[in-house]
N, CA, C and O atoms as a CHARMM CRD file, in Angstrom:
* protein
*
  348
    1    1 UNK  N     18.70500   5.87200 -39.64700 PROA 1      0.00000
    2    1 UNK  CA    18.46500   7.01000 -38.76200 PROA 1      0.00000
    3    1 UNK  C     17.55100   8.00800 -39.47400 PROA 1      0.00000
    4    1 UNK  O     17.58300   8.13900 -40.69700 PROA 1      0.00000
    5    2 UNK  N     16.75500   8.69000 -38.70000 PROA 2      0.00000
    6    2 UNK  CA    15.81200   9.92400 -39.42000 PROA 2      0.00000
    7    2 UNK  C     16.77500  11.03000 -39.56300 PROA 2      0.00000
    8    2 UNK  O     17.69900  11.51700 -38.91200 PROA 2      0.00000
    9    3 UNK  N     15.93800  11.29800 -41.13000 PROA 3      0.00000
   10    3 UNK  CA    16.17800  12.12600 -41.87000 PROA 3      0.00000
   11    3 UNK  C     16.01300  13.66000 -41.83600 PROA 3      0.00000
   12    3 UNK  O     16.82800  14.57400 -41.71200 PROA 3      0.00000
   13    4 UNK  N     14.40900  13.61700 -42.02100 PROA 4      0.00000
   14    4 UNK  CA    13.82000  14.70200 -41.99400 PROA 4      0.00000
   15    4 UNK  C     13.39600  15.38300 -40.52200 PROA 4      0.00000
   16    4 UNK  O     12.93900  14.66700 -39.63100 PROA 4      0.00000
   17    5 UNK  N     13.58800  16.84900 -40.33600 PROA 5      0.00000
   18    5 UNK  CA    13.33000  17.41000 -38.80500 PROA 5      0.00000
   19    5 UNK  C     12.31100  16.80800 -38.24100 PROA 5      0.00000
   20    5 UNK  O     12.49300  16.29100 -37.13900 PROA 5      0.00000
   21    6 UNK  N     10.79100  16.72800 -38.97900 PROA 6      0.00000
   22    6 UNK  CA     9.52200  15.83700 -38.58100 PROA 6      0.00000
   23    6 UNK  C     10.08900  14.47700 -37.90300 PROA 6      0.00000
   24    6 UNK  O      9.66600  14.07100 -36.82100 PROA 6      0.00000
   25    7 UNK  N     11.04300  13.85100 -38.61900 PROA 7      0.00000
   26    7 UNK  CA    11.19700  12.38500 -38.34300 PROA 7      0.00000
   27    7 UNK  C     12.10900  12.52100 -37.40500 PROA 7      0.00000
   28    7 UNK  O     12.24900  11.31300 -37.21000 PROA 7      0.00000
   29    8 UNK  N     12.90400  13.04500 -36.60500 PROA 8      0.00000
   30    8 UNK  CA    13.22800  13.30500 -35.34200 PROA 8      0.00000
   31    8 UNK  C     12.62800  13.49400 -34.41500 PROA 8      0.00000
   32    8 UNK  O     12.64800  12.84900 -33.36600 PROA 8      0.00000
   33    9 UNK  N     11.72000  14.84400 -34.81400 PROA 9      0.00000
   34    9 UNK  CA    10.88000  14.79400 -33.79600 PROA 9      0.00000
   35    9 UNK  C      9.68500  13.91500 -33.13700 PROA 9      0.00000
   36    9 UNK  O      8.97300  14.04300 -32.14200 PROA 9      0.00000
   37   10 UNK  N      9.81200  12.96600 -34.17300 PROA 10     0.00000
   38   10 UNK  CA     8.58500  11.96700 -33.96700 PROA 10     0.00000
   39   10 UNK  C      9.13500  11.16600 -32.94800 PROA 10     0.00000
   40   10 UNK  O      8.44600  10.70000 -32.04000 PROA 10     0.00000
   41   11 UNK  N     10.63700  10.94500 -33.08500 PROA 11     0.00000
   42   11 UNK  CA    11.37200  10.14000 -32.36800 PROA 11     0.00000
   43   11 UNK  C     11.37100  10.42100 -31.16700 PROA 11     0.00000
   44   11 UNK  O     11.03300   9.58500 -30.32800 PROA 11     0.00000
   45   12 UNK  N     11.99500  12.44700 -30.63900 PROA 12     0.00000
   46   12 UNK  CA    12.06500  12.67600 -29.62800 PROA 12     0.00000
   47   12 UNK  C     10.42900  12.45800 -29.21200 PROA 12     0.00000
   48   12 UNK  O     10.45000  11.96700 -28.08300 PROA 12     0.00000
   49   13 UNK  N      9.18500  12.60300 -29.60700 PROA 13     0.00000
   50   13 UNK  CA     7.82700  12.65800 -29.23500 PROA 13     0.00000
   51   13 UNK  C      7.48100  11.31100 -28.55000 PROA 13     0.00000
   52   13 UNK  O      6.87900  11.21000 -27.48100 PROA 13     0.00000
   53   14 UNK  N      8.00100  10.16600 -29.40200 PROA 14     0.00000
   54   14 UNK  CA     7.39500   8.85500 -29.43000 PROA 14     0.00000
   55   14 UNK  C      8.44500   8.53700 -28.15300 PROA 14     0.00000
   56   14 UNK  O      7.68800   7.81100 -27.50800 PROA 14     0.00000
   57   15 UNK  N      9.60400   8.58900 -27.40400 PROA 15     0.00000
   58   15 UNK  CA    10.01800   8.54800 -26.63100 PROA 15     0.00000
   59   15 UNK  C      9.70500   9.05600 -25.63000 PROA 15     0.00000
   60   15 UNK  O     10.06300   8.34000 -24.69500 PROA 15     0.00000
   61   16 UNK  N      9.07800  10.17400 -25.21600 PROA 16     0.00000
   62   16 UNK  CA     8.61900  10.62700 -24.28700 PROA 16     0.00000
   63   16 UNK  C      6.81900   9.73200 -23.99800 PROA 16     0.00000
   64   16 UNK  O      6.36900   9.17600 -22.99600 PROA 16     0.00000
   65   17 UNK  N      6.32600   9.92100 -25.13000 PROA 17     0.00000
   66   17 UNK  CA     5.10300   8.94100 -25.29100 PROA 17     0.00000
   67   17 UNK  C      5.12500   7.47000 -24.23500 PROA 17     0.00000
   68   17 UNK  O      4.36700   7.04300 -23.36400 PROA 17     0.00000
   69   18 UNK  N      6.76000   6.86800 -25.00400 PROA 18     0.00000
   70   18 UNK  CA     6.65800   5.91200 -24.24900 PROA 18     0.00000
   71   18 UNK  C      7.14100   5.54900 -22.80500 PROA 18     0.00000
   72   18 UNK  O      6.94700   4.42000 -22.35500 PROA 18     0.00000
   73   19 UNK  N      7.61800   6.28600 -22.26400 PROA 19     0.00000
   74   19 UNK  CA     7.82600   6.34700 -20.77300 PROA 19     0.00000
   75   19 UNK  C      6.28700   6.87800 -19.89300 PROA 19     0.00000
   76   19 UNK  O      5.89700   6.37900 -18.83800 PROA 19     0.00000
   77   20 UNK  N      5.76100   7.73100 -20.47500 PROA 20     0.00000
   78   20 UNK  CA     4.44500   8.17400 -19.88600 PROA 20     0.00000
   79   20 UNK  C      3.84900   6.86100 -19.33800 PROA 20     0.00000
   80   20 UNK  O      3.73000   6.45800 -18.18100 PROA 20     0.00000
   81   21 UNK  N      3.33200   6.03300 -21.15000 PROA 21     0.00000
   82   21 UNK  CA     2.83400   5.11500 -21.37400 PROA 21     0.00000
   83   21 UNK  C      3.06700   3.76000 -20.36500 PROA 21     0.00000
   84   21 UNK  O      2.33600   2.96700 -19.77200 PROA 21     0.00000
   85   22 UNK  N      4.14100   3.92100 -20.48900 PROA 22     0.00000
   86   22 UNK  CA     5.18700   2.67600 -19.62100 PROA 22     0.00000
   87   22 UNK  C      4.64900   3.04100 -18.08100 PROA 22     0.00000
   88   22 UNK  O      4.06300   2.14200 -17.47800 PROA 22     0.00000
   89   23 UNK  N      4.82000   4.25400 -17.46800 PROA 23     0.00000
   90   23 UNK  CA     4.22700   4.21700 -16.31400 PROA 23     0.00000
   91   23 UNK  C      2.85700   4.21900 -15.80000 PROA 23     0.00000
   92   23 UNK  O      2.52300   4.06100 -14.62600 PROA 23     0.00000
   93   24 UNK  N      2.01600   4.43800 -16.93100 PROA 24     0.00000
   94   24 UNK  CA     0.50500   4.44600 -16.24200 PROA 24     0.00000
   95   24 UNK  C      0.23100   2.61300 -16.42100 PROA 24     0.00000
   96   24 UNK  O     -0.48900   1.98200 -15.64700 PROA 24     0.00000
   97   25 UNK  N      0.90000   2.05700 -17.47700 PROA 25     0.00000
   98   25 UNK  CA     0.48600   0.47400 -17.39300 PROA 25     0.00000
   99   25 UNK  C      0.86100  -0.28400 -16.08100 PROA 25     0.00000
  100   25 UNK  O      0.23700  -1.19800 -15.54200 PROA 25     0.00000
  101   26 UNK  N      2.06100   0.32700 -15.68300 PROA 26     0.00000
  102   26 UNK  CA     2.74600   0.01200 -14.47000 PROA 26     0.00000
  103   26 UNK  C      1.49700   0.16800 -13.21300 PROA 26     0.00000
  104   26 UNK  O      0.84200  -0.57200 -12.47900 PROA 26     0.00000
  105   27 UNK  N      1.62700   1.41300 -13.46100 PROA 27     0.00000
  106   27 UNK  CA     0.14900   2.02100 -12.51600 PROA 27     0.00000
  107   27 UNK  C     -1.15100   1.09000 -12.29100 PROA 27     0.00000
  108   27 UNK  O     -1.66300   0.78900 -11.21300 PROA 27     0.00000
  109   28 UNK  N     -1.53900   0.72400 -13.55300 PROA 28     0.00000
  110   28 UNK  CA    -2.62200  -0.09300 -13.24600 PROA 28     0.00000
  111   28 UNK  C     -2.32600  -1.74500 -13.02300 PROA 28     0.00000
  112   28 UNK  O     -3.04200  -2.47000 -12.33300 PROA 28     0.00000
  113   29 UNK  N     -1.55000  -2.02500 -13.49300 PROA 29     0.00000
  114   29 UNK  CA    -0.69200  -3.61700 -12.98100 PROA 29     0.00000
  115   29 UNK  C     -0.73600  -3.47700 -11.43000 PROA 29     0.00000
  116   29 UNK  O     -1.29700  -4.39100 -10.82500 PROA 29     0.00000
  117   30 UNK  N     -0.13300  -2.28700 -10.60500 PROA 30     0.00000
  118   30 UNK  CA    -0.26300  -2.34200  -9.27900 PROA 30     0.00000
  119   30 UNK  C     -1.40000  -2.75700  -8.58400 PROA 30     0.00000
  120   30 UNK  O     -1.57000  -3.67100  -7.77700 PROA 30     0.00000
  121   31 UNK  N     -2.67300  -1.31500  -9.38100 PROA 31     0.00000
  122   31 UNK  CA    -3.65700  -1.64300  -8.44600 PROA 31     0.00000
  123   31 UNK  C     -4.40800  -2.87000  -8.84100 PROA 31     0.00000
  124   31 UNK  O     -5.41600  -3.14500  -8.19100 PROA 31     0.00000
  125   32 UNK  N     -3.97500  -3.78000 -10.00500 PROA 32     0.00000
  126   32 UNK  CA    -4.64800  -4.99000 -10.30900 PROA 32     0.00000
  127   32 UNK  C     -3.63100  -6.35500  -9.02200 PROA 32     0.00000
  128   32 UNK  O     -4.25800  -7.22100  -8.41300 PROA 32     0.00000
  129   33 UNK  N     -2.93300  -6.28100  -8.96900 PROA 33     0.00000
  130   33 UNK  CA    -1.52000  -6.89000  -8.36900 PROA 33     0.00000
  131   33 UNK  C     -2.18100  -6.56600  -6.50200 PROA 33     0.00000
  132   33 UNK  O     -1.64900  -7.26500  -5.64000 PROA 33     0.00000
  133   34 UNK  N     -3.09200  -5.71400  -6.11600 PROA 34     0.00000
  134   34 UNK  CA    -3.01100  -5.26200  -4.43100 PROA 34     0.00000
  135   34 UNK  C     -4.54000  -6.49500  -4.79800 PROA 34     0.00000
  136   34 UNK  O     -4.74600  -7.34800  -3.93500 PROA 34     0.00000
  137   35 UNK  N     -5.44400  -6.47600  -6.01000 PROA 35     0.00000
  138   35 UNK  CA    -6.48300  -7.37700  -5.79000 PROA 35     0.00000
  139   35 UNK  C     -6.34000  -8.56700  -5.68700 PROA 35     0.00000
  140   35 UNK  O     -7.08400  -9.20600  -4.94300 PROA 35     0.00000
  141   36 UNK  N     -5.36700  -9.15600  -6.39300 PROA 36     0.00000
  142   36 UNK  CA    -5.05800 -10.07800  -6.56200 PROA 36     0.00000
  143   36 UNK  C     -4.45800 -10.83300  -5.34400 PROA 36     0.00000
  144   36 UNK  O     -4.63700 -12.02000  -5.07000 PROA 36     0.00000
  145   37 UNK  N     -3.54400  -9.71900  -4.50900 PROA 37     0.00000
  146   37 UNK  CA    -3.00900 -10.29300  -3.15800 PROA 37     0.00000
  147   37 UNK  C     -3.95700 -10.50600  -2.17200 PROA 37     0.00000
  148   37 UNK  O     -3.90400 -11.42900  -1.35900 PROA 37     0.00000
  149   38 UNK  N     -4.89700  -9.59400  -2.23900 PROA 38     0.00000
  150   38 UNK  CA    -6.37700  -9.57700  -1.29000 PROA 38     0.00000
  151   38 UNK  C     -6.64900 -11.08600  -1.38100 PROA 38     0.00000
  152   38 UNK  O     -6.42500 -11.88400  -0.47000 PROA 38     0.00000
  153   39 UNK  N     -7.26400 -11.44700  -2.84200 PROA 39     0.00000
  154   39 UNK  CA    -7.70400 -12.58400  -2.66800 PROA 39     0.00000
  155   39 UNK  C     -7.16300 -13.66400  -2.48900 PROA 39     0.00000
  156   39 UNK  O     -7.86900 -14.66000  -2.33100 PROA 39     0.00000
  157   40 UNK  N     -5.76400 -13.75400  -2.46500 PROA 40     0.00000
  158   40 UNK  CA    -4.57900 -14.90200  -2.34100 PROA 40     0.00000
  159   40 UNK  C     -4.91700 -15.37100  -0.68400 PROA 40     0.00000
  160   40 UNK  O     -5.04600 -16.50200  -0.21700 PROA 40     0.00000
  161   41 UNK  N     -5.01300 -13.85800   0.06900 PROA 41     0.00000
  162   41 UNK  CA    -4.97200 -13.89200   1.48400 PROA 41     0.00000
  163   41 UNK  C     -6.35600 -13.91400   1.67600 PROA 41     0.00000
  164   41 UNK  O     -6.61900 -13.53400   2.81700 PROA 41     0.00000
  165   42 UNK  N     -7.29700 -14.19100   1.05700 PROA 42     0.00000
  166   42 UNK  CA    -8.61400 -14.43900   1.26200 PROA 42     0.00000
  167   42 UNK  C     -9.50200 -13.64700   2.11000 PROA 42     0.00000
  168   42 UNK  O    -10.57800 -14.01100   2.58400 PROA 42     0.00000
  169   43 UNK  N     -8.85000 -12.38500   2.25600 PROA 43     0.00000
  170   43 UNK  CA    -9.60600 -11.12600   2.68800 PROA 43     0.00000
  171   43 UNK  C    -10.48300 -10.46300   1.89900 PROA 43     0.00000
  172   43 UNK  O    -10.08500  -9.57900   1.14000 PROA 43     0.00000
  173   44 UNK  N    -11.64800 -10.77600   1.97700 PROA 44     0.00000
  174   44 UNK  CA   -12.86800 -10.21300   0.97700 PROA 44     0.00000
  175   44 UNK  C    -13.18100  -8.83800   1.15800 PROA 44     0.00000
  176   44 UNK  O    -13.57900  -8.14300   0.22300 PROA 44     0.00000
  177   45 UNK  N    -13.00900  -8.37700   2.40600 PROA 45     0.00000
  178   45 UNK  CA   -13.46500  -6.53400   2.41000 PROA 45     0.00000
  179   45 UNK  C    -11.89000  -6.01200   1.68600 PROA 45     0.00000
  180   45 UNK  O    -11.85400  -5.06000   0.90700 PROA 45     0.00000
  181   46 UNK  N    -11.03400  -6.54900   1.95800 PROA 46     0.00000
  182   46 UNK  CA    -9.82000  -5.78300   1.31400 PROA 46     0.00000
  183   46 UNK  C     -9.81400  -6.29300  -0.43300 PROA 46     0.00000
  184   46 UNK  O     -9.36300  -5.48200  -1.24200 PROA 46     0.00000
  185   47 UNK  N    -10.22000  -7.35800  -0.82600 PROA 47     0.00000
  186   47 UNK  CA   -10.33200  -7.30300  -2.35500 PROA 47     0.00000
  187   47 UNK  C    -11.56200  -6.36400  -3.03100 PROA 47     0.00000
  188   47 UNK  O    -11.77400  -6.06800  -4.20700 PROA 47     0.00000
  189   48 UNK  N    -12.29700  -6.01600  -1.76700 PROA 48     0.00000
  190   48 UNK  CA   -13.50500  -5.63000  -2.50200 PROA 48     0.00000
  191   48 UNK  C    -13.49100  -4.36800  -2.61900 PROA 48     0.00000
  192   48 UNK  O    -14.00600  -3.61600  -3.44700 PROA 48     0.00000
  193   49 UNK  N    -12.81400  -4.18200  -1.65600 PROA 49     0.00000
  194   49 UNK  CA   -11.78800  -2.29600  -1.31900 PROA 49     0.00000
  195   49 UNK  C    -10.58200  -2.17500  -2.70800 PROA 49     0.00000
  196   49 UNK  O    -10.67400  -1.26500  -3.53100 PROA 49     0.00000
  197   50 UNK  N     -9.73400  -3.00100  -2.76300 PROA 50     0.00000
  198   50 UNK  CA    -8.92800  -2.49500  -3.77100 PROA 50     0.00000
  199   50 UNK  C     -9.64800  -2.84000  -5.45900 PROA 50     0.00000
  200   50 UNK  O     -9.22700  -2.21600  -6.43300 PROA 50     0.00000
  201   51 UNK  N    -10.38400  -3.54300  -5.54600 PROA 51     0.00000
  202   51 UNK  CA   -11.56900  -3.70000  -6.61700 PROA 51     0.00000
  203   51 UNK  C    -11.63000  -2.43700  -7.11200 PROA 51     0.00000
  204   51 UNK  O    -11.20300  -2.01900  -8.18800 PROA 51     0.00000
  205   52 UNK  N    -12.45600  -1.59400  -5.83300 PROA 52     0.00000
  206   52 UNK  CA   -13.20700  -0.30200  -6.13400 PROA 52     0.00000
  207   52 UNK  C    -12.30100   0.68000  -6.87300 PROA 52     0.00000
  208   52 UNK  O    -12.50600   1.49900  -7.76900 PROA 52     0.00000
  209   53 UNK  N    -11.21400   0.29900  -6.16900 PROA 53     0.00000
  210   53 UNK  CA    -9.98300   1.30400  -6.34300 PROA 53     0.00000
  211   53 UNK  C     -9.04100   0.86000  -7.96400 PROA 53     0.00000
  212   53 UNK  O     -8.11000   1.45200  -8.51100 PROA 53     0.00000
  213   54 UNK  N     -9.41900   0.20800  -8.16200 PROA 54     0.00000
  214   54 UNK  CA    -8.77400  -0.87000  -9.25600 PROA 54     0.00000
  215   54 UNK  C     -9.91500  -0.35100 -10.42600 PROA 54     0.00000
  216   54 UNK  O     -9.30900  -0.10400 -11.46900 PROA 54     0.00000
  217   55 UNK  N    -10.71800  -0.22100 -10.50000 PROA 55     0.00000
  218   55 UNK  CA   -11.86300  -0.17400 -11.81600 PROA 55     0.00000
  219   55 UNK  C    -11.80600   1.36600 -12.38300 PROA 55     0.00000
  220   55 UNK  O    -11.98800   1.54400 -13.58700 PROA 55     0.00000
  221   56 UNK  N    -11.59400   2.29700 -11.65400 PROA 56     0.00000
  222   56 UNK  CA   -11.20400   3.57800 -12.20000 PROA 56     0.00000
  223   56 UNK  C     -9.80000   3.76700 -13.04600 PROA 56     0.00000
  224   56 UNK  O     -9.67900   4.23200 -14.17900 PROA 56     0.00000
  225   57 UNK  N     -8.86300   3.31100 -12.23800 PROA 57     0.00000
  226   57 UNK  CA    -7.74200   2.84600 -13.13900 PROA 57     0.00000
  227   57 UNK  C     -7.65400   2.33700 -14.38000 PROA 57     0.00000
  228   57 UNK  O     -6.98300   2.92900 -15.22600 PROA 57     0.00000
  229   58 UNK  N     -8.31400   1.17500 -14.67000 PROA 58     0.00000
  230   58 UNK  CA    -8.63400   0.76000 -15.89400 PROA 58     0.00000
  231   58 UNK  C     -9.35100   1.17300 -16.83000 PROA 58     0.00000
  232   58 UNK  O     -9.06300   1.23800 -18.02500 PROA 58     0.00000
  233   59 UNK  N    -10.37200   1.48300 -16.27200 PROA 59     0.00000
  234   59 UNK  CA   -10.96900   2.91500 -16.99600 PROA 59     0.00000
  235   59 UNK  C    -10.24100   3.87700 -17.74700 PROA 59     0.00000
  236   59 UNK  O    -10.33200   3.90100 -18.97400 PROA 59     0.00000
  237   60 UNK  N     -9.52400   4.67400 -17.11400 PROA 60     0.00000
  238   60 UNK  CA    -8.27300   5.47500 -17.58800 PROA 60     0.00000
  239   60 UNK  C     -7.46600   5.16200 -18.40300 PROA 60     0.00000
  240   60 UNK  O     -7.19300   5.99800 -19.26500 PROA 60     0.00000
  241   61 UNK  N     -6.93700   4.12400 -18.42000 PROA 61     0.00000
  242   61 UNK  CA    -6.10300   2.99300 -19.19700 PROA 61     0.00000
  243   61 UNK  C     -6.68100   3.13000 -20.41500 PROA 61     0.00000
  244   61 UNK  O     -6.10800   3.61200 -21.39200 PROA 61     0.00000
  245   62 UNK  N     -7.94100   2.67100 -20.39500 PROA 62     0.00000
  246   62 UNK  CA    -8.81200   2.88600 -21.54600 PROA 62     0.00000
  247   62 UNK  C     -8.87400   4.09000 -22.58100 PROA 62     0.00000
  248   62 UNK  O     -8.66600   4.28200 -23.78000 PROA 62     0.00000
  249   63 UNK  N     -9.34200   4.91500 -21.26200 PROA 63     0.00000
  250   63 UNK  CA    -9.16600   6.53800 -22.06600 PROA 63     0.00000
  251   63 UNK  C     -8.16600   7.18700 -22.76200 PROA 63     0.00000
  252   63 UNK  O     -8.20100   7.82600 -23.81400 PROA 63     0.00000
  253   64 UNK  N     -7.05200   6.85400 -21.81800 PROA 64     0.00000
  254   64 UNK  CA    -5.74900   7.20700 -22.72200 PROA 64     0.00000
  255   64 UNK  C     -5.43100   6.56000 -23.16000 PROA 64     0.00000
  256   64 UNK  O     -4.26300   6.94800 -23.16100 PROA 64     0.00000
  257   65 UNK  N     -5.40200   5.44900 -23.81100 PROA 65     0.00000
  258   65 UNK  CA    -5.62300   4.52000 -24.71300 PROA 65     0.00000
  259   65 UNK  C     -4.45600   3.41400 -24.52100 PROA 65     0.00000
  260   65 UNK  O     -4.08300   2.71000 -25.46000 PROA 65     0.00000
  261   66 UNK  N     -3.98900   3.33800 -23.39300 PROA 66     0.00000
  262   66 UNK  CA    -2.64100   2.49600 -23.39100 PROA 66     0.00000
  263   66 UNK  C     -3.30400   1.15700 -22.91900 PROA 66     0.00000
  264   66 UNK  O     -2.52800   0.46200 -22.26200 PROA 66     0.00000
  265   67 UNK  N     -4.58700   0.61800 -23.10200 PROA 67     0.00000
  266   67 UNK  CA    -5.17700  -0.72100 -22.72300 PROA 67     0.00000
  267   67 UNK  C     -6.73900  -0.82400 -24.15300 PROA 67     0.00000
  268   67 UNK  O     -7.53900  -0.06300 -24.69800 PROA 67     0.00000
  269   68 UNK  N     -6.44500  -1.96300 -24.15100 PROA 68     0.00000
  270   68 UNK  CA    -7.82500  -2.16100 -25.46000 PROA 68     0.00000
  271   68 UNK  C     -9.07000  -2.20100 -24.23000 PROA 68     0.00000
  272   68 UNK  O     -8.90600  -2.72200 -23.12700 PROA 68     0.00000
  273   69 UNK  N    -10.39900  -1.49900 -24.71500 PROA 69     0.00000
  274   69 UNK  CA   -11.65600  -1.30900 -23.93000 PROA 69     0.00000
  275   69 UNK  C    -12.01900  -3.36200 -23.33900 PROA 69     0.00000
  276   69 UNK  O    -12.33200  -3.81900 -22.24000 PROA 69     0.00000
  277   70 UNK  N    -11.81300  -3.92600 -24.44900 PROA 70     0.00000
  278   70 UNK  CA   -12.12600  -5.61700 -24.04400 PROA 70     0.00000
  279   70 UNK  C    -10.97200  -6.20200 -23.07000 PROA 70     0.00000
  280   70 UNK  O    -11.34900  -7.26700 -22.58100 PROA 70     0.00000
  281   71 UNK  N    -10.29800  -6.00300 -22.84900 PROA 71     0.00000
  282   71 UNK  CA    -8.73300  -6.28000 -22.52400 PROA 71     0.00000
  283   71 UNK  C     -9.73800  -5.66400 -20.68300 PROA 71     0.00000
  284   71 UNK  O    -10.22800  -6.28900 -19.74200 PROA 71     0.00000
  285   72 UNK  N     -9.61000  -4.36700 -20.98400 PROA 72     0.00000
  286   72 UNK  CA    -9.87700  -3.71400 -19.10000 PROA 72     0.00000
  287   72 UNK  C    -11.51600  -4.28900 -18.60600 PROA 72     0.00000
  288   72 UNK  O    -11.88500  -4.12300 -17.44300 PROA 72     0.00000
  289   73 UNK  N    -12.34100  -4.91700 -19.56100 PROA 73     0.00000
  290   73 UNK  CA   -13.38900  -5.34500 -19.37300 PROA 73     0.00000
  291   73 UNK  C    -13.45000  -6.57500 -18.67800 PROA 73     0.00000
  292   73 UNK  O    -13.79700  -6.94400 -17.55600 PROA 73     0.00000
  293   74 UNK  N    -12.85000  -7.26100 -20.05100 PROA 74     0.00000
  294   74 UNK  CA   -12.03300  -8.78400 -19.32500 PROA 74     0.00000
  295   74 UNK  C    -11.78000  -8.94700 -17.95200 PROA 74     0.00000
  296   74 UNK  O    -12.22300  -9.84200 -17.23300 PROA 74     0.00000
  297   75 UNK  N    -11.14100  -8.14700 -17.68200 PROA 75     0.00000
  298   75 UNK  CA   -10.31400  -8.29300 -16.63500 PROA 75     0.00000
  299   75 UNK  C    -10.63400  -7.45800 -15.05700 PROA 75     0.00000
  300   75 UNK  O    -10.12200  -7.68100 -13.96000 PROA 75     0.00000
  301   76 UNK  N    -11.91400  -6.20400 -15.54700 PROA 76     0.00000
  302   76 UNK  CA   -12.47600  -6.16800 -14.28700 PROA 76     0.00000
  303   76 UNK  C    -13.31700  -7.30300 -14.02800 PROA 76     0.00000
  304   76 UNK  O    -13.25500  -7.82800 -12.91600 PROA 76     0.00000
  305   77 UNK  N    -14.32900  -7.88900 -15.16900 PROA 77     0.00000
  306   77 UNK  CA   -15.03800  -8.98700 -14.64100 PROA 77     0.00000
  307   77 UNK  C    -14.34900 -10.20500 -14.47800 PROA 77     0.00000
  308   77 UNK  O    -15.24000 -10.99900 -14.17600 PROA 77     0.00000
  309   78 UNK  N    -13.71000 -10.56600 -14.49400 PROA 78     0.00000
  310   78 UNK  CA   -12.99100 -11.81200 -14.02200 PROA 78     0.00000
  311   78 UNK  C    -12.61300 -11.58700 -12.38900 PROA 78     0.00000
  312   78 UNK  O    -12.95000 -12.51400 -11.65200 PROA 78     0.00000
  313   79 UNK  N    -11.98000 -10.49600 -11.80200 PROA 79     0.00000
  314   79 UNK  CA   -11.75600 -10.09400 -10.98000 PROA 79     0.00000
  315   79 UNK  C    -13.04200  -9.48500  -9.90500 PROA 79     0.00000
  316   79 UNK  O    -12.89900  -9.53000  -8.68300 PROA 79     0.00000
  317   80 UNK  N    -14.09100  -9.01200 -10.45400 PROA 80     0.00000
  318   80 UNK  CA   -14.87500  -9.28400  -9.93700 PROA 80     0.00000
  319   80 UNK  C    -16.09600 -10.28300  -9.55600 PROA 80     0.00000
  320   80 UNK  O    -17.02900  -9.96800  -8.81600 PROA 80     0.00000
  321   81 UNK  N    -15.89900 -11.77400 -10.30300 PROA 81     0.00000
  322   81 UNK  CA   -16.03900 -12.66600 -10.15200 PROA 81     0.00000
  323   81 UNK  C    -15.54500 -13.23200  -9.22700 PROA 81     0.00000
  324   81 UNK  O    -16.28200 -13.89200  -8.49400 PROA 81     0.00000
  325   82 UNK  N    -14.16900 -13.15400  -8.97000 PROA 82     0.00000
  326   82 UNK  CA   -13.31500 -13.87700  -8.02900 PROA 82     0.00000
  327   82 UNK  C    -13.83400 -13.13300  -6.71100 PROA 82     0.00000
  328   82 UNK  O    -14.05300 -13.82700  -5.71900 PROA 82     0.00000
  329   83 UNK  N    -14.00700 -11.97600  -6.66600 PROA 83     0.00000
  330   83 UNK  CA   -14.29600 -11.44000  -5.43600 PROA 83     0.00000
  331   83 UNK  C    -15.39200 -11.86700  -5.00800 PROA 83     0.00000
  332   83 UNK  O    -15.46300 -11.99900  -3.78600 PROA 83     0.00000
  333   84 UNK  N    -16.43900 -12.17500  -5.72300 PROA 84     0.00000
  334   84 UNK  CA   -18.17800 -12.52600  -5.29800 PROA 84     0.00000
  335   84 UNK  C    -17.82900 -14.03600  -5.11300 PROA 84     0.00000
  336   84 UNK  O    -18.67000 -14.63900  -4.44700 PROA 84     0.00000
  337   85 UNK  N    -16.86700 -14.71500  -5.51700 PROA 85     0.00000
  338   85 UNK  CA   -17.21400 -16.09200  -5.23100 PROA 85     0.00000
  339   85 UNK  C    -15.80400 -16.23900  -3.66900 PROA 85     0.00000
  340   85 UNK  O    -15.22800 -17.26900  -3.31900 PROA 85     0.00000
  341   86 UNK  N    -15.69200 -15.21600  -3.23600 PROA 86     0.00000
  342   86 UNK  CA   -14.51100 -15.42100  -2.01200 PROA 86     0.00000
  343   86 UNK  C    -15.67300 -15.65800  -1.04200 PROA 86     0.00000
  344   86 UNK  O    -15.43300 -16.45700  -0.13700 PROA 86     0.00000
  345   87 UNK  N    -16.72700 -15.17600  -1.07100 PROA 87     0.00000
  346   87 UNK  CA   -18.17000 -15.24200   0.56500 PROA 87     0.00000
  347   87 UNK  C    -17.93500 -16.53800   0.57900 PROA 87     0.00000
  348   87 UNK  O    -18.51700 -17.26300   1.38700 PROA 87     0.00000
């Protein structure tokens, strides 16, 4: 168990950290999860709609750092691959 006041508080800090954290990954799993259903159901204006809506998210992810920059790259272009090859 921590010792020192610092090392508590890192604890109470890093706990709050990780619920934040925990919900914005959640956050962007969704709007990756509405593209993914688009294209299951082979609706191309609705993958190409939640796409749009999907790439800012990851972005963010990025910024606040709870996703690696190659990781949200990856994975918009793959996803936007899938969408250009649904025509």
């Amino acid at each position: 168990m921590a010792n020192t006041p610092q090392a508590k508080k890192r604890i109470r800090r890093n706990a709050r950290r990780n619920e934040i954290n925990g919900n914005r990954v959640s956050r962007i799993r969704t709007f990756v999860k509405k593209v993914e259903a688009a294209l299951e159901a082979g609706d191309k204006t609705a993958a190409a709609a939640a796409l749009v809506a999907a790439q800012p998210e990851l972005a963010r992810g990025v910024s606040k750092g709870v996703l690696h920059k190659n990781m949200a790259s990856r994975k918009f272009s793959r996803l936007t691959k899938r969408v250009a090859a649904l025509a």
